[in-house]
Each structure stands twice: as C-alpha cells, then as structure tokens.
C-alpha positions as CSV (number, residue, x, y, z in Angstrom):
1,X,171.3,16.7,118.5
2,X,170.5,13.9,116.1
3,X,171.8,13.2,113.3
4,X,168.3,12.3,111.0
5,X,170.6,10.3,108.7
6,X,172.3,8.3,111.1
7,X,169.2,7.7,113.8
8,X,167.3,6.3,109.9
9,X,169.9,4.1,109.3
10,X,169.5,2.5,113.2
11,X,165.8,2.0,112.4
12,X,166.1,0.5,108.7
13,X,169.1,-1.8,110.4
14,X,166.7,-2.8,113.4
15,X,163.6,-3.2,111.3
16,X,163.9,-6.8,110.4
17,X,164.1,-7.8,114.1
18,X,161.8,-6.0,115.1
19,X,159.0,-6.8,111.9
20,X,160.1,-10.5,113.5
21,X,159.0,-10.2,117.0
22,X,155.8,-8.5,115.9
23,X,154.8,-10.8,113.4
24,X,155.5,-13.6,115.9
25,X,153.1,-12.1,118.4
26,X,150.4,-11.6,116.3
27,X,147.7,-14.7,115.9
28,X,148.3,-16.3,112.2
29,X,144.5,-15.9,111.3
30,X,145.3,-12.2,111.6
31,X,148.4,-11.9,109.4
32,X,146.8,-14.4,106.6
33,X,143.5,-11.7,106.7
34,X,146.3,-9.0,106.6
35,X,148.4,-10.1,103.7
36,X,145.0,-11.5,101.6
37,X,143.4,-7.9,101.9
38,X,146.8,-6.0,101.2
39,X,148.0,-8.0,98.4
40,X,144.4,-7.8,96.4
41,X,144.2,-4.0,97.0
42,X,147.8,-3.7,95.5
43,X,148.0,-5.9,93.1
44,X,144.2,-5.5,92.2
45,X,145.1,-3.1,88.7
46,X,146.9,-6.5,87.9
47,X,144.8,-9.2,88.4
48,X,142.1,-7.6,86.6
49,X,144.5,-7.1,83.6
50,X,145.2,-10.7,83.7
51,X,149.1,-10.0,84.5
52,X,148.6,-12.6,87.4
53,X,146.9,-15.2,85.2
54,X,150.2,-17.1,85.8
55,X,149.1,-17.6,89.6
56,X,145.5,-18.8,89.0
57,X,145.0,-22.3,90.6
58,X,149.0,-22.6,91.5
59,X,150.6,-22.2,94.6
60,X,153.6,-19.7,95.2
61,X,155.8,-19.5,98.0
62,X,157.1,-16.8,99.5
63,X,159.9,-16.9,102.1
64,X,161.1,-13.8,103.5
65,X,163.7,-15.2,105.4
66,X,164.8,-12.7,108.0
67,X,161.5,-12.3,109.1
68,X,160.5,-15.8,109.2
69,X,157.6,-15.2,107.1
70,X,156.9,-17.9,104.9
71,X,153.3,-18.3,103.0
72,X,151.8,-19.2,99.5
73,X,149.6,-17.2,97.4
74,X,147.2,-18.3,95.0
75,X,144.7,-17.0,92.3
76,X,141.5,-18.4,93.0
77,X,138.2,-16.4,91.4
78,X,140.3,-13.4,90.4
79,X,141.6,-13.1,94.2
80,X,144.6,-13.6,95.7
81,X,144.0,-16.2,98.5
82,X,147.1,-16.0,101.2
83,X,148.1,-19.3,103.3
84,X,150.7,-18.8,106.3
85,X,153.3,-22.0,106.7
86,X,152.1,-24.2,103.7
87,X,153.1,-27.4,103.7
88,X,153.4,-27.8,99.7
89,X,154.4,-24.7,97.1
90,X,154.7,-25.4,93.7
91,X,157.9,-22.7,93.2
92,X,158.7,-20.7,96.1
93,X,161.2,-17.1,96.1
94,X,163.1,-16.8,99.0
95,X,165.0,-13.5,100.0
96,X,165.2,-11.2,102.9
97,X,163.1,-8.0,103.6
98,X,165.6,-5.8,102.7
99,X,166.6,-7.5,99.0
100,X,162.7,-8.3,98.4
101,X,162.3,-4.2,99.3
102,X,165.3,-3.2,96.9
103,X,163.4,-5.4,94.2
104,X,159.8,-3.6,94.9
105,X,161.2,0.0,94.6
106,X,163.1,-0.8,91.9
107,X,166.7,-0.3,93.0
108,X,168.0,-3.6,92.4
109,X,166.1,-5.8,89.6
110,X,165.2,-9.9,90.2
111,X,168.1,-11.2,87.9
112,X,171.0,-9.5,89.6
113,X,169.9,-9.9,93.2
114,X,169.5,-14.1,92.0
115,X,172.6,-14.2,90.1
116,X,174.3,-13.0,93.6
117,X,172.6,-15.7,95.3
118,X,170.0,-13.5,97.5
119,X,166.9,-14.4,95.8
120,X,166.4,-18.2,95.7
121,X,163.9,-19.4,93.6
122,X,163.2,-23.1,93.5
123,X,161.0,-25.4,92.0
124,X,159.0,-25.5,89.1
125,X,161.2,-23.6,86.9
126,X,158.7,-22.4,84.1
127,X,156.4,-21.1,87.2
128,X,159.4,-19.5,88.8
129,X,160.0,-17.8,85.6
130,X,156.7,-15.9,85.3
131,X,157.2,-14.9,88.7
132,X,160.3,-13.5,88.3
133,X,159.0,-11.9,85.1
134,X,156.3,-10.1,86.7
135,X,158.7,-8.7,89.3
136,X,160.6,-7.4,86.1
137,X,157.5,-5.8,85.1
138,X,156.2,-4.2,88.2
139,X,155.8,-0.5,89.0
140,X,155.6,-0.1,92.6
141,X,155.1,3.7,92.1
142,X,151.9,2.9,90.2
143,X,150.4,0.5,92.8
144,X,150.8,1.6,96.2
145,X,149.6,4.7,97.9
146,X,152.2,7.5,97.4
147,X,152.8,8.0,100.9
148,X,153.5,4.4,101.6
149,X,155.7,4.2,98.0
150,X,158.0,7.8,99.2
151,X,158.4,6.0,102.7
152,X,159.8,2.1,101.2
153,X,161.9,3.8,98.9
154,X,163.6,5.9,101.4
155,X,164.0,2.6,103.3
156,X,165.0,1.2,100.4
157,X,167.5,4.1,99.9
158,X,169.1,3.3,103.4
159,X,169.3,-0.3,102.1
160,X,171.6,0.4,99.7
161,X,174.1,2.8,101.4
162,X,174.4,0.0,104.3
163,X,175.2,-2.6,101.3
C-alpha cells in the first residue's frame, strides 16, 4: 500500500513548513520557556563540565532559517537563558533545520557544511569559533534521550538521501 520509505521522505520534506506554521502559532513566552528548559536538560552534562564556559555572559544567535526561528542564548548562573527575536547577538550561526540536524547527528560536521556556504556564522569571530568548536565536540548520542536521538537520526538519514 505504502511505501514506508517513500511516505518518510514526504514528512522529513514537509517538516520545515510545517515546524513553521506551528511555531508561528504558538505565543513567544511559550517557545522561549520551551527552548530554555530543553536546552539546559540537554546540554546540562556540559555546562556543569564547563564546556559552555565560552557562552557565560555573551550572547549567541541562532537563526534557523527555514523555520524562521531566530533567538540568543546565554550563560547566566550556570543556565542557559533563551531570548526569542534579539535585537543584539554578539556572533550568530545561521543554517536551516535540516543542515543544523545533519550537524547534531553527526552526519555532516560544522567546517564542511560552512565551507559550502550553509552554515553562516558572523560576527565576533573568536566567539564564533568556540561555537563552532563545541559543535565539533558534541555527542548527540550521549545527550539526548535515545528514543528522541534513533528518531533525528533517521530524519537526518532521510536528509541526506534527498541532498
């Protein structure tokens, strides 16, 4: 009847669009709350080694451009502190879902999705660098909840056969 390949490739193609429209529809307060709370249970392992030391007091932009997400994150009393639409970013990375996903799993690493000119990163370049660093370094596998890590990187899978 269906072809499971084929009807997972429609979804993974139609994701963005629809991650879009939902994250439009939702208030901002709720999305901030949502990414603060996810990003300090993930990423909590690291901050408490002090691989996010880099972040303290600064302010990092994140674009994901298909979506039309754009916030900042900041370390601020060994928590991640998330602000939606900032007005000022000290470096920002800007790529779309499906690069930023490739990068996660590990499929594709920072330097080769920014030396084909799908990861931006501007501004200050030393900040940028230990950003881009730390993406070098981290093991999704180890962070998120297995379920949640099996399902991205079948996504991300589907990712790269459409590339």
């Amino acid at each position: 009847m269906f072809e499971r390949r084929s009807v997972t490739r429609k979804v993974v193609q139609h994701m963005p669009l629809l991650t879009r429209r939902a994250i439009k529809s939702l208030p901002n307060s709720l999305i901030q709350t949502s990414l603060s709370i996810w990003l300090n249970k993930i990423f909590k392992p690291a901050i408490h080694a002090g691989d996010l030391q880099f972040a303290a007091m600064r302010k990092i932009g994140i674009c994901v451009t298909d979506l039309e997400l754009d916030f900042s994150v900041s370390l601020r009393n060994k928590r991640l502190t998330v602000l939606l639409f900032p007005k000022d970013q000290e470096v920002k990375l800007s790529a779309n879902s499906g690069d930023l996903l490739l990068m996660i799993t590990g499929k594709v690493d920072p330097d080769t999705l920014f030396f084909r000119r799908r990861l931006m990163i501007s501004g200050d370049t030393e900040l940028g660098l230990s950003l881009k660093n730390f993406f070098d370094r981290l093991d999704a596998q180890s962070l998120l909840p297995p379920q949640l890590y099996s399902l991205l990187k079948k996504i991300a899978e589907e990712l790269n056969a459409l590339k």
